[in-house]
C-alpha positions in Angstrom: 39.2 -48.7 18.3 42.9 -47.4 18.3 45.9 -47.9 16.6 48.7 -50.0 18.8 52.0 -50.1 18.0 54.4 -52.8 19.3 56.1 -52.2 22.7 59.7 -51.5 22.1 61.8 -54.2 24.0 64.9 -53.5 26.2 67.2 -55.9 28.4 68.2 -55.0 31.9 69.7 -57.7 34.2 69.3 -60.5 31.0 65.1 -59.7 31.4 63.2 -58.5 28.5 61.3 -55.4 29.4 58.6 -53.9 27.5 58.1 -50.1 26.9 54.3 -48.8 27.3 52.1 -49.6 24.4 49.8 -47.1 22.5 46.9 -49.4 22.7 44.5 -50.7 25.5 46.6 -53.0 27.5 49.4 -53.2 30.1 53.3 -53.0 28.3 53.2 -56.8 28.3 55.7 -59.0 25.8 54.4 -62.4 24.5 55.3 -64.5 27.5 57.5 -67.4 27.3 57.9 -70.9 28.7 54.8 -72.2 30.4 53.1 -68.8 31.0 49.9 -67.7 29.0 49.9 -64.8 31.3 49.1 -62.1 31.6 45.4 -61.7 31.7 45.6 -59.6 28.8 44.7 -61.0 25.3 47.8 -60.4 22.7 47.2 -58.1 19.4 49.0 -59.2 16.3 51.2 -56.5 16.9 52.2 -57.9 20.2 50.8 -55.3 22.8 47.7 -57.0 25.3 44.8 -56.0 26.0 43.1 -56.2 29.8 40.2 -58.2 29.1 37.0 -56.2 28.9 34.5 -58.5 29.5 36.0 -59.5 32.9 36.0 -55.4 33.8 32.7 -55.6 33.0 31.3 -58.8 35.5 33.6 -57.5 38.1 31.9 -53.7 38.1 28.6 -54.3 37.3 28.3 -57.6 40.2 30.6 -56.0 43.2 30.6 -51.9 42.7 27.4 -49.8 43.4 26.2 -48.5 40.9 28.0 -44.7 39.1 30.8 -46.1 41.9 34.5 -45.1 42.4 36.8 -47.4 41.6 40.6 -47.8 42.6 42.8 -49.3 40.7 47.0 -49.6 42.1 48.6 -50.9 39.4 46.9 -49.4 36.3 49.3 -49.9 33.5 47.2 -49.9 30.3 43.8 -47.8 29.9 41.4 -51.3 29.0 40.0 -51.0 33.2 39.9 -47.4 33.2 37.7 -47.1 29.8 36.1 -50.2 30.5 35.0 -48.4 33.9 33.9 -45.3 32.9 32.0 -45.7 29.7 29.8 -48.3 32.2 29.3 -44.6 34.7 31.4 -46.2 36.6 34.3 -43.0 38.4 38.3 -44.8 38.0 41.3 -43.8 39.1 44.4 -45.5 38.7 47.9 -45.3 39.7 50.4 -45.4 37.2 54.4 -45.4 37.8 55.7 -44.9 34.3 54.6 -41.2 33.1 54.5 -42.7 29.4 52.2 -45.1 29.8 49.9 -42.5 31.7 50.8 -40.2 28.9 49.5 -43.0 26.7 46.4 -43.5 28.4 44.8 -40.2 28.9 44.0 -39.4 25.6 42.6 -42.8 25.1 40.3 -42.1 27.7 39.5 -38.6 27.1 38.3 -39.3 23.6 36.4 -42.8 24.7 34.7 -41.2 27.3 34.5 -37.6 27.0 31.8 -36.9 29.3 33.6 -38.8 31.7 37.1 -39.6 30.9 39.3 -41.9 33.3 42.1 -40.5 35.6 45.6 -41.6 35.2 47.7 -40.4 38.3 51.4 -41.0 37.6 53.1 -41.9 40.9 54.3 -44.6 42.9 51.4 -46.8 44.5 53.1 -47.1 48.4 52.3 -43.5 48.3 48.7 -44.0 47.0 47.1 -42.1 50.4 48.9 -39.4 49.8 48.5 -39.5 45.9 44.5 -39.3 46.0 44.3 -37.3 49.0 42.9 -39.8 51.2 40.2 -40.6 49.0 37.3 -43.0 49.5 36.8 -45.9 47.0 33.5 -48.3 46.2 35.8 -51.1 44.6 39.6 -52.1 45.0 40.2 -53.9 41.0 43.7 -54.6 39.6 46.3 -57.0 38.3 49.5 -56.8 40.0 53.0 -57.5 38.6 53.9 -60.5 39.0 57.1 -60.0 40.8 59.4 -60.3 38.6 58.2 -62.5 35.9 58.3 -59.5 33.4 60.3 -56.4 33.9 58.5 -52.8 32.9 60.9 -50.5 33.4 64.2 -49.5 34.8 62.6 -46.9 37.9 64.3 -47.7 40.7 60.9 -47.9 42.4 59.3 -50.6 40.0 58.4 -53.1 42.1 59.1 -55.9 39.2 62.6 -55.0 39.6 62.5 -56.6 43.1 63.3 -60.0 44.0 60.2 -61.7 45.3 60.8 -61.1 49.2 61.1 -57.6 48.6 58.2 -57.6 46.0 55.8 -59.0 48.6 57.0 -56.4 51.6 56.0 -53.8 49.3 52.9 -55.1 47.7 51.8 -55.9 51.3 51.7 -52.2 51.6 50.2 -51.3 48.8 47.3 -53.8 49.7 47.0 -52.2 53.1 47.1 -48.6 52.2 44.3 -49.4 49.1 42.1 -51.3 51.9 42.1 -48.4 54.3 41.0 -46.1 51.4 38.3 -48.4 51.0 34.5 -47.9 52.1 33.1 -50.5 54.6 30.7 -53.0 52.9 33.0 -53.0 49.8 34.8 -55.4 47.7 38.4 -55.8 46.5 39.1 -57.8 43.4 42.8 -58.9 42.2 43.6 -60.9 39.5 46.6 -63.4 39.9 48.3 -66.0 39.3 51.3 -67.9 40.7 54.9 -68.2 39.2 58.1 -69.7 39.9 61.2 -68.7 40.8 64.8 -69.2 39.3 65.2 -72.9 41.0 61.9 -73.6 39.4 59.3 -73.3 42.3 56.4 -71.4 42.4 56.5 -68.8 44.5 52.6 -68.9 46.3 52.0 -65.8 44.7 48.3 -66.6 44.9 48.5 -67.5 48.7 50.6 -64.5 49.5 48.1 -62.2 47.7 45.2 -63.7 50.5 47.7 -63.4 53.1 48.1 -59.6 52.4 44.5 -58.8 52.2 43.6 -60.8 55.4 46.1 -59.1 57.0 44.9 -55.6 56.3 41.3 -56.6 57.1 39.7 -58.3 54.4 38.3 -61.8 54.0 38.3 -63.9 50.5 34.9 -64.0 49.5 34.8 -65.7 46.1 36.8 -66.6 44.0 37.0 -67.4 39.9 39.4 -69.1 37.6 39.8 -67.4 34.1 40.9 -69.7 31.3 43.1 -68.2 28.8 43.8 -68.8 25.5 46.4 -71.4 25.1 47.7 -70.0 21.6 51.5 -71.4 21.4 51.6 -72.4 25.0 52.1 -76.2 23.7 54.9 -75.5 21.6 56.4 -73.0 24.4 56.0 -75.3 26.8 57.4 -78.6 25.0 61.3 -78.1 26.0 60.7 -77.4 29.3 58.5 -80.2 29.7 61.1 -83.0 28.5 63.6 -81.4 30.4 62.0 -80.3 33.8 57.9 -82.1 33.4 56.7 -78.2 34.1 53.6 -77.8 33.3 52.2 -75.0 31.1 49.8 -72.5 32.6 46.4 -70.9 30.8 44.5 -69.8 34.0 44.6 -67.0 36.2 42.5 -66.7 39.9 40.3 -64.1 40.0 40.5 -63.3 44.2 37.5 -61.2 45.2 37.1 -59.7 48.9 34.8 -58.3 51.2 35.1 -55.7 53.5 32.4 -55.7 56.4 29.0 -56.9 57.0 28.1 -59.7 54.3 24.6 -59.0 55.4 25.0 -55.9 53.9 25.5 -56.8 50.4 22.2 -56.9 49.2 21.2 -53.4 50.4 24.6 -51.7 49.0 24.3 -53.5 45.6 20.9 -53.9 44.9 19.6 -56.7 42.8 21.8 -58.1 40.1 19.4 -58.9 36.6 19.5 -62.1 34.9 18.2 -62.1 31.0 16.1 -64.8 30.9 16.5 -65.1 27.0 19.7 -67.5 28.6 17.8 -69.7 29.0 16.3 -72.5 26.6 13.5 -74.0 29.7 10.4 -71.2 29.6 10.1 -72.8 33.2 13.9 -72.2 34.2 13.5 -68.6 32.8 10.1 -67.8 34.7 11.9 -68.6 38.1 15.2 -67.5 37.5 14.9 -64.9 34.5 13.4 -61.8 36.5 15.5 -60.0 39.2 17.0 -62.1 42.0 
């Protein structure tokens, strides 16, 4: 759909870091070790790609229909297209002006009727950055702390050791939840990492911990498998030497602001094809609108 170009790579502090990417996906290098993160399926050319299909299920099953969508940590354009080609209304929050640079056109010439906004800015100041703004749907994937380094802002909160990563993702959580509508969802996808000794961090638990404390309750929640390309080989020398584990799965948290009784009228019926199904029985009961 577009030409992507390799991110450029950089060392600060001995941590690769990735310049933005001219394609779809956040300015991700191949990760190493035991990590098939991030969510984001790698081009040959080594930029990733948010994947698609996941925007999709997570728009069309937990935000209204032609809904506004809010997105924290935007990095590439894959959510925002994703989002607004569907009639969906997305807005995300960018820190590096390049990679928002990056992204507009993208989305301008994908969806002209009804391009994607970029806002380039730093998400603890997201209130003040969409003007207080109501939202249908909270949907991102967060750094993960650390684990890869974007840039060198002094604001970038992978530039942060974990304690100081969380502080400030717990107020990016908060200020995105208060910006949401009642009798909405929230959807993040995660997954946990470990820290220099080794040790995962609980990034997973700390994510729940954030939203529960700002007023939302985990509601479901989805493990994506991804591909395992060279994790084997990756993770072979680790494994002799420390018996880690290598990792192909992210959680996929999603959570609910308000009323659960209120689902069904906000969100209307959700339609199943029934050509899914092989049983003509099956399909009669389950194929027409639940």
């Amino acid at each position: 759909m577009c030409d992507r170009l390799a991110p450029k790579k950089n060392m600060k502090n001995n941590k690769e870091q990735s310049e933005p990417s001219r394609g779809f996906g956040n300015s991700f290098t191949v990760p190493k070790g035991e990590y098939a993160y991030p969510t984001e399926a790698l081009t040959q050319s080594g930029t990733s790609i948010f994947d698609p299909v996941l925007c999709e299920l997570v728009y069309r099953w937990f935000c209204p229909q032609n809904g506004t969508i809010l997105d924290p940590f935007a990095g590439g354009s894959v959510r925002g297209i994703v989002a607004n080609y569907l009639g969906y209304h997305y807005t995300g929050i960018e820190l590096r002006k390049e990679q928002v640079e990056a992204n507009t056109p993208q989305g301008q010439n994908l969806c002209p009727n009804n391009p994607p906004a970029w806002i380039n800015g730093d998400s603890r100041n997201i209130n003040i950055l969409t003007k207080n703004k109501q939202f249908d749907l909270v949907f991102s994937c967060p750094p993960y702390g650390d684990l890869e380094v974007y840039s060198d802002l002094e604001n970038d909160l992978s530039t942060l050791p974990y304690k100081e990563f969380i502080q400030d993702y717990r107020v990016i959580i908060a200020n995105c939840i208060k910006q949401l509508k009642d009798d909405r969802f929230a959807c993040f996808v995660v997954g946990d990492f470990r820290d220099k000794k080794g040790f995962y961090n609980n990034f997973v638990a700390d994510t729940i911990t954030a939203f529960h404390d700002g007023g939302m309750t985990l509601y479901n929640e989805g493990i994506l498998v991804t591909s395992v390309g060279s994790l084997p080989i990756r993770v072979t020398k680790q494994f002799q030497s420390g018996r880690k584990l290598g990792k192909t799965h992210q959680n996929v948290l999603v959570f609910y602001k308000g009323d659960p009784k209120n689902i069904k009228d906000v969100f209307g019926d959700v339609y199943i094809d029934d050509s899914l199904f092989v049983d003509d029985s099956v399909a009669n009961k389950y194929g027409e609108v639940l």
